[in-house]
C-alpha positions as CSV (number, residue, x, y, z in Angstrom):
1,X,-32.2,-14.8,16.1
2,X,-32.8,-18.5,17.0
3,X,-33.6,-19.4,20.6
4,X,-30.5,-21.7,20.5
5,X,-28.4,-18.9,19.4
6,X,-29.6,-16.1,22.4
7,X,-29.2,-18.5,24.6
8,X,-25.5,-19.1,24.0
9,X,-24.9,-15.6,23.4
10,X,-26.6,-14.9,27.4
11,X,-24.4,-17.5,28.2
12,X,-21.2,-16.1,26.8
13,X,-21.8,-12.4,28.5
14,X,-22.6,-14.1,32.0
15,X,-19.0,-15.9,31.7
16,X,-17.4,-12.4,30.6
17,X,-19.5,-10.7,33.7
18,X,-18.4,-13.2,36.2
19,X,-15.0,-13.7,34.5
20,X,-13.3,-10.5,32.0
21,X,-11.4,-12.1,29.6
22,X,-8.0,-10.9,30.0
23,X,-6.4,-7.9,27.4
24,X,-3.7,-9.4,25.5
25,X,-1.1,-6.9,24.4
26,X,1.1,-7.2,20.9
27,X,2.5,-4.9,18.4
28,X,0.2,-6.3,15.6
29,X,-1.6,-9.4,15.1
30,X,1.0,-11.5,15.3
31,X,3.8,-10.0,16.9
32,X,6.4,-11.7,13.7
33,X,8.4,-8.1,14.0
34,X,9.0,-8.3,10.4
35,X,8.5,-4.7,8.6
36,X,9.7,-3.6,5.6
37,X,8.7,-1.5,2.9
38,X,10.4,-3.0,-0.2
39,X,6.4,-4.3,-1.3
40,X,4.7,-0.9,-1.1
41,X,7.5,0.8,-3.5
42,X,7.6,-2.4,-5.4
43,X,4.1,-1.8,-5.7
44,X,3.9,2.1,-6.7
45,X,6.6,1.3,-9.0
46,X,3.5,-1.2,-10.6
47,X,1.4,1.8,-10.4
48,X,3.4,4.0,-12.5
49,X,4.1,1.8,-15.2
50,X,0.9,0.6,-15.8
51,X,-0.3,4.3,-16.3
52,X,2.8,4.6,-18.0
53,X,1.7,1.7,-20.6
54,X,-2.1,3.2,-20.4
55,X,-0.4,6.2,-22.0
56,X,1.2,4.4,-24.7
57,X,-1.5,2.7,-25.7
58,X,-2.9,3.5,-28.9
59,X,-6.6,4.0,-28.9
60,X,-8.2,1.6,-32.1
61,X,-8.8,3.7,-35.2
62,X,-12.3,5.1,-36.5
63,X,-12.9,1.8,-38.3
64,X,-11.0,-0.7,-36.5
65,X,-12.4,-4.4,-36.8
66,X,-14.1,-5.5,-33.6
67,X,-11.5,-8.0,-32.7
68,X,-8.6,-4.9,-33.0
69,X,-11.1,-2.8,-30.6
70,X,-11.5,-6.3,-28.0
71,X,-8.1,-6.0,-28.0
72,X,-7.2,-2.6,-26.9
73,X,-10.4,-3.2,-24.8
74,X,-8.9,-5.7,-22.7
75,X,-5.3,-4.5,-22.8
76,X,-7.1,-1.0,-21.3
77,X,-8.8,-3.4,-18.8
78,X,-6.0,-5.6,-18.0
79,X,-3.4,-2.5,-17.0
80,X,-6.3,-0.6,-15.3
81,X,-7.0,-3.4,-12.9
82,X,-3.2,-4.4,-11.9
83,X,-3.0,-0.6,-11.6
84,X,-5.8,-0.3,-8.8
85,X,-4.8,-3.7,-7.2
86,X,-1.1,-2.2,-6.6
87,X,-2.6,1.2,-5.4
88,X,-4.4,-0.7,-3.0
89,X,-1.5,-2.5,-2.2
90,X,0.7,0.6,-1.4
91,X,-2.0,1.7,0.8
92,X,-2.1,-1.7,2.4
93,X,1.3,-1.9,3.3
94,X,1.9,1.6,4.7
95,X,-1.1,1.2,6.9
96,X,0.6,-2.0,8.5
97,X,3.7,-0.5,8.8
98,X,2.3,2.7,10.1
99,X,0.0,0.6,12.5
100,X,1.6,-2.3,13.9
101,X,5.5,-1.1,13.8
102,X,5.4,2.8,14.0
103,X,5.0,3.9,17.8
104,X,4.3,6.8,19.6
105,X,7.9,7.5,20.3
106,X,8.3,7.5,16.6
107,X,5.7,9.8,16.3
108,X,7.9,12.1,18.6
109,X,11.3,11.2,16.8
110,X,9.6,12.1,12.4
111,X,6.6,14.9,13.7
112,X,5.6,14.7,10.0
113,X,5.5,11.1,9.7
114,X,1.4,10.9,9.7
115,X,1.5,14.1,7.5
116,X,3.4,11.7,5.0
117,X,1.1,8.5,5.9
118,X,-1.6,10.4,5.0
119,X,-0.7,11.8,1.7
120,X,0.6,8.6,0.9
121,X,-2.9,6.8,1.6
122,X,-4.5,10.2,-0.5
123,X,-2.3,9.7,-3.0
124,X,-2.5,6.1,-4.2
125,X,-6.4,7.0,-4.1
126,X,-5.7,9.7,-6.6
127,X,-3.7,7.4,-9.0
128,X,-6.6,5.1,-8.7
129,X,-8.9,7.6,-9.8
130,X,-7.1,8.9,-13.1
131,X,-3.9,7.9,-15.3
132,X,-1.5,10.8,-15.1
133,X,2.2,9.7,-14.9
134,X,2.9,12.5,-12.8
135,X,0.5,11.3,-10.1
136,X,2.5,8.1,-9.9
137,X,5.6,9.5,-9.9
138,X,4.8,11.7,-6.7
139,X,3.2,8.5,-5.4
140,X,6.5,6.3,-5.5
141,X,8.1,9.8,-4.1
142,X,5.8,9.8,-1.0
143,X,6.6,5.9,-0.7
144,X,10.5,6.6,-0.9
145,X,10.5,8.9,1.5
146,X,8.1,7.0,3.8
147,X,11.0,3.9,3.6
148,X,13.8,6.5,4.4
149,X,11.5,7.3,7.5
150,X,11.4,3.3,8.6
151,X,15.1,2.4,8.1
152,X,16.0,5.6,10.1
153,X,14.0,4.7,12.7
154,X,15.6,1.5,12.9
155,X,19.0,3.0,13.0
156,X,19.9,2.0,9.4
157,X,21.4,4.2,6.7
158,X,19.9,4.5,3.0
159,X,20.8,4.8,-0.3
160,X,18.4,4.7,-3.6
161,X,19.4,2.7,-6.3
162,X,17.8,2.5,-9.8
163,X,14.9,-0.5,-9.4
164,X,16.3,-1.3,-13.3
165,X,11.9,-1.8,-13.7
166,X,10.8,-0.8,-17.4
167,X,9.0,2.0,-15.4
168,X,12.7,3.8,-13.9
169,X,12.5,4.9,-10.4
170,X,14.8,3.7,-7.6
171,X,14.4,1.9,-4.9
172,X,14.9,2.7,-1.1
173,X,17.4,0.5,0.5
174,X,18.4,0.0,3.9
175,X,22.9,0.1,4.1
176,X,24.7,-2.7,5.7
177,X,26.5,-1.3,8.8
């Protein structure tokens, strides 16, 4: 480490000896209060139709021409990578949600609610780590139930409606009052 750069970091630990920065407190990292979890089952819907187009896909015959195999090559590539970037994605989302808008008090109010987190985050690692339809499925399941969860907590009722995606599924949807 440079001299210049010890020096100011000495410098910065005798200001927070003399002076402890203050604790700021906030819900998340900036305290917006906007939750919702329309994006993660937007996202596992993603995840089950790309594996639902992976299973459609014909594999190139014994002598295809090399331009036939590039193609199902890069279609292969194409839906595996939007697949893993929405798995992500669902797990991204839940964490927020579960991190910066879930409390303790909800913890209290859904006892299985990290149960459910957790085979949610397990879950979109398990799509990511094969193709089966059914694995998606129980992934946009865990989601669902995950946004029934949120709304109640926020006193709102739910309904699911079809998401009229070429996957199928429904969507989780919060009731006007």
């Amino acid at each position: 480490m440079p001299a210049f750069s010890r020096l100011r970091a000495g410098a910065l630990r005798a200001r927070d000896a003399l002076r402890p920065p203050t604790p700021v407190y906030a819900h998340c990292d900036i305290p917006c209060g906007i939750y919702d979890p329309h994006e993660a089952q937007i996202a596992a819907l993603t995840v089950l139709r790309m594996d639902q187009l992976i299973g459609e896909l014909a594999g190139p015959v014994t002598d295809a021409k090399p331009e036939d195999r590039a193609a199902y090559v890069a279609k292969l590539a194409r839906y595996t990578s939007v697949k893993e970037l929405h798995a992500e994605r669902v797990k991204s989302e839940i964490r927020v949600i579960w991190g910066d808008y879930f409390t303790a008090d909800h913890a209290k109010q859904f006892p299985h609610l990290a149960e459910l987190t957790l085979k949610i985050l397990k879950q979109a690692s398990k799509t990511r780590q094969g193709t089966g339809v059914a694995d998606a499925q129980e992934l946009l399941s865990l989601v669902q139930q995950f946004a029934e969860i949120f709304w109640q907590s926020k006193g709102a009722k739910t309904k699911r409606q079809p998401s009229l995606q070429k996957s199928g599924g429904e969507l989780v949807v919060p009731v006007p009052a």
